[in-house]
GUVOVEX-815153 format. One line per 4 residues: number of its first residue (from 0); for each residue y, x, z of C-alpha. Coordinates in steps of 0.1 Angstrom, whole numbers, plus 2048, in hexadecimal, padded with zeros to 3 digits. Layout:
// GUVOVEX-815153
NUM> Y X Z | ...
// end
This chain:
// GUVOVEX-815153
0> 887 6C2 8C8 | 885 6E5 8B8 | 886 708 8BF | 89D 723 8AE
4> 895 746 8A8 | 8AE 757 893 | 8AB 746 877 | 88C 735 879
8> 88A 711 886 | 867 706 894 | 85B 6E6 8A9 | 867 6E8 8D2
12> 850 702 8DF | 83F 70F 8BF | 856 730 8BA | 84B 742 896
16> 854 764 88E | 860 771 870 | 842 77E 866 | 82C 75A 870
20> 849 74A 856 | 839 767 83B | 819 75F 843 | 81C 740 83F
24> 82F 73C 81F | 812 752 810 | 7F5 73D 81F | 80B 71C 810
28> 80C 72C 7EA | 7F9 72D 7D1 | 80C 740 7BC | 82F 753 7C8
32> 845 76F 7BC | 85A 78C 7C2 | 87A 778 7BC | 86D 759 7D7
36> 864 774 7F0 | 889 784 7E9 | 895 75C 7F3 | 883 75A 810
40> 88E 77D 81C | 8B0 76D 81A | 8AB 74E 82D | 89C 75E 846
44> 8B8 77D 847 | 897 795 850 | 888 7AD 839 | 866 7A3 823
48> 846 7AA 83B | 82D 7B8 822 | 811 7B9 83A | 815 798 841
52> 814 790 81B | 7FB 7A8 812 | 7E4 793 82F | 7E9 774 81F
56> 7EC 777 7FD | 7E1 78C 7E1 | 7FA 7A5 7CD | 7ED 7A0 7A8
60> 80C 7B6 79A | 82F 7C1 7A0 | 840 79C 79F | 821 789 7A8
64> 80D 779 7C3 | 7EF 764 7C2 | 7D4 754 7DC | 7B4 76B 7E7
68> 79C 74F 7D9 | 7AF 756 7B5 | 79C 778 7B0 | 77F 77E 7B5
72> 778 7A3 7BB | 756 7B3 7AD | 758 7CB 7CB | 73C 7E9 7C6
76> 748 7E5 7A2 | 76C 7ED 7A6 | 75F 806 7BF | 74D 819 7AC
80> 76F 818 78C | 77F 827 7A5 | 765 842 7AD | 76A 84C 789
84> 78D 859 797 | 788 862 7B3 | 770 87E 7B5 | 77F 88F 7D4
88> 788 884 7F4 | 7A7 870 7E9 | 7BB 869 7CA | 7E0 861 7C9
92> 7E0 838 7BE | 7F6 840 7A3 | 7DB 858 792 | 7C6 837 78C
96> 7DF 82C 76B | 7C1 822 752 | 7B0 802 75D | 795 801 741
100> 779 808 754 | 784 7F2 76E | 76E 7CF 76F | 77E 7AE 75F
104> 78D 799 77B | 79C 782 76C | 7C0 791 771 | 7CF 7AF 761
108> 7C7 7D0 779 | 7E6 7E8 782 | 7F2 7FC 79F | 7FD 7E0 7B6
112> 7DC 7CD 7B1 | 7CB 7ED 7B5 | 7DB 7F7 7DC | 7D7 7D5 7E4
116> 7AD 7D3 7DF | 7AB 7F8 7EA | 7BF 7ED 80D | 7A7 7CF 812
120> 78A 7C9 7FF | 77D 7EE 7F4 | 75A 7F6 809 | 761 81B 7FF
124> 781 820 7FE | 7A5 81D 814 | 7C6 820 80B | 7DF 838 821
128> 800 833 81E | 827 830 82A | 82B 809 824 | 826 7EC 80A
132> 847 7EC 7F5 | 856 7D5 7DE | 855 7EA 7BE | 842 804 7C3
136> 81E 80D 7CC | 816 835 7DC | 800 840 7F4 | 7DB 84E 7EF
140> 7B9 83D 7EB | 7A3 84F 808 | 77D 84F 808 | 774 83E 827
144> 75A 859 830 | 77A 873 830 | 783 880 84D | 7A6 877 843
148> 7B6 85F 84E | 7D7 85E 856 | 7F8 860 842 | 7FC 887 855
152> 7DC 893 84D | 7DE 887 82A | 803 897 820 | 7FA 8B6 82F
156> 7D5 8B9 81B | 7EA 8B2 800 | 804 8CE 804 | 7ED 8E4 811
160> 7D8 8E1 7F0 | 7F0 8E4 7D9 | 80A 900 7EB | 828 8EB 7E9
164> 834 8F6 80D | 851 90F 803 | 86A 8F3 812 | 86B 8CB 81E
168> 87B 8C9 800 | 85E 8D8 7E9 | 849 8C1 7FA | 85F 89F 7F7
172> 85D 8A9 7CF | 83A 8AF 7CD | 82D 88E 7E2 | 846 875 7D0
176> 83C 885 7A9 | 81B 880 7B3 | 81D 85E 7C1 | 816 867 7E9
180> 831 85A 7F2 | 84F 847 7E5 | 86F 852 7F3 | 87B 871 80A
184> 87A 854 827 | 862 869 83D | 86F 879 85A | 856 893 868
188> 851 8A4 843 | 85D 8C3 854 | 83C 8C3 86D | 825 8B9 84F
192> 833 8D8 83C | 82F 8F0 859 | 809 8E2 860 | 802 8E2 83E
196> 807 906 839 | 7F8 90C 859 | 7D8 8FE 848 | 7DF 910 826
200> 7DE 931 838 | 7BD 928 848 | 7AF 921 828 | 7B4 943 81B
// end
């Protein structure tokens, strides 16, 4: 009468994945946390799929999660806050820290509230990054018109730019202080480095 996958159990011949049990606890919630995502991650005895989550529900702070029709996002608006910023190609997310030109939505803005509209809902903007983390939000917010638009080609603008390509080292430091990225977790930083100097010396 029922199928078993790991440790999901589902009706004979319906087989759900870990990341179907995800999205379905989101779609099934009005309201969820941190902590009851941490649970579930348990039960199941499978990492948290945050794309899954991110899909399904919307990420209103660090601890919090709410339904999409619980905000309702003054897109060209909050566009145009960001603008404010963002007066190059891109802008590390964690250089957006002052909210106070940011339109009333009804929750409280911050950074995780802030990756999450720019990764879905922005008309002008898209967020590159490594992954959606439990406590911590990195990555860049890209103008969709730049030619930019993988995690590569943004790291090595970025070190280019600013010179820090003496070692992988130099560059780890530099991207995590400025909120690129969030740990030393990426493996081809020693090709980034080399093709960011490469385009630093074409530069002039």
């Amino acid at each position: 009468r029922f199928t078993f996958n790991a440790n999901i159990i589902s009706a004979r011949g319906t087989k759900l994945t870990t990341s179907d049990v995800y999205a379905n606890f989101c779609k099934t919630h009005e309201h969820f946390t941190m902590g009851e995502l941490n649970l579930l991650k348990e039960e199941l005895g499978a990492v948290i799929y945050f794309d899954k989550v991110y899909e399904n529900a919307l990420r209103i702070n660090q601890n919090e999660f709410v339904s999409f029709d619980t905000v309702v996002f003054d897109v060209p608006s909050i566009d145009e806050a960001i603008k404010q910023y963002c007066t190059g190609e891109y802008i590390s997310l964690r250089d957006i820290d002052d909210f106070g030109g940011f339109p009333y939505i009804g929750v409280a803005w911050n950074s995780y509230l802030l990756e999450h509209f720019v990764s879905m809902f922005s008309e002008k903007y898209k967020l590159i990054h490594t992954v959606f983390a439990a406590n911590s939000c990195s990555g860049a917010i890209v103008r969709k018109d730049s030619k930019i638009d993988t995690l590569d080609q943004l790291l090595i603008t970025e070190l280019a730019k600013s010179g820090h390509t003496a070692s992988v080292n130099d560059a780890f430091d530099y991207l995590i202080e400025r909120g690129y990225l969030s740990g030393r977790g990426l493996q081809r930083m020693d090709k980034i480095v080399v093709d960011a100097k490469v385009q630093r010396s074409k530069k002039g």
